[in-house]
C-alpha positions as a Markdown table, in Angstrom:
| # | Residue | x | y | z |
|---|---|---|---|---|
| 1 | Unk | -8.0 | 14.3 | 6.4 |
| 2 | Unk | -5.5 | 13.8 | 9.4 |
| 3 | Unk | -2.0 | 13.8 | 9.0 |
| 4 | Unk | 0.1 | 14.0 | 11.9 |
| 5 | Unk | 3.9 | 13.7 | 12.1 |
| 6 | Unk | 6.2 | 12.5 | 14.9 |
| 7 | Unk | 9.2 | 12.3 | 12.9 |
| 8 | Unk | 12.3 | 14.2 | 12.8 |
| 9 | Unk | 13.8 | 12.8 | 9.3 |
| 10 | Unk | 11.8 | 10.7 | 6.8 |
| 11 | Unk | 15.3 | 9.9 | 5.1 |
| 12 | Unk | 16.2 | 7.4 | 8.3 |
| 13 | Unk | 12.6 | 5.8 | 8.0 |
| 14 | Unk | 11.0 | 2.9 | 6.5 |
| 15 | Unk | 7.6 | 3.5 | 4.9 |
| 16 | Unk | 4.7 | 0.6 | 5.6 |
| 17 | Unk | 1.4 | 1.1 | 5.0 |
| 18 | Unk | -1.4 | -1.1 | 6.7 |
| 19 | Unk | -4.7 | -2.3 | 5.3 |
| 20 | Unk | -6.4 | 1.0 | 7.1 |
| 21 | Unk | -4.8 | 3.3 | 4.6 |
| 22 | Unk | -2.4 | 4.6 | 7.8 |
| 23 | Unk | 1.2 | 5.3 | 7.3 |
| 24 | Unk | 3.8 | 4.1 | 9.8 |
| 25 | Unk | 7.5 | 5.1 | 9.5 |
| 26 | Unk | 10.1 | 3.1 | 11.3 |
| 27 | Unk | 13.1 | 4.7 | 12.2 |
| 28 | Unk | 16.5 | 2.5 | 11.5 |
| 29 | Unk | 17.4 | 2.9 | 15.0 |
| 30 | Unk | 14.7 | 0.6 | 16.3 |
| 31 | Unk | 12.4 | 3.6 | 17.4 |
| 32 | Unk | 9.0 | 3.1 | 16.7 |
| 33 | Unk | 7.8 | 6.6 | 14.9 |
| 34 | Unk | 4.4 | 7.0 | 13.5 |
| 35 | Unk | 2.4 | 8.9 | 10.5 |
| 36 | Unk | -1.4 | 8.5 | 10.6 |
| 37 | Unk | -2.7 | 9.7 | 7.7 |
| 38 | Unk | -6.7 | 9.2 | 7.3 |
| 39 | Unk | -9.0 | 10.0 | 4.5 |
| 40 | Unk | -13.1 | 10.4 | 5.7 |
């Protein structure tokens, strides 16, 4: 399992989660932040 985090506040993100089982968090502000989270 991966999980990396480029976030600063989860609270000021939306969570959407693709077909691929990734995680991407978008911050309110327009800034494109990202959570990949992979299972082998």
């Amino acid at each position: 399992m991966l999980f990396n985090t480029v976030f600063e506040s989860i609270s000021d993100a939306i969570i959407v989660t693709d077909k691929n089982a990734q995680i991407v968090l978008w911050n309110t502000g327009a800034t494109k932040l990202s959570v990949t989270m992979r299972t082998k």
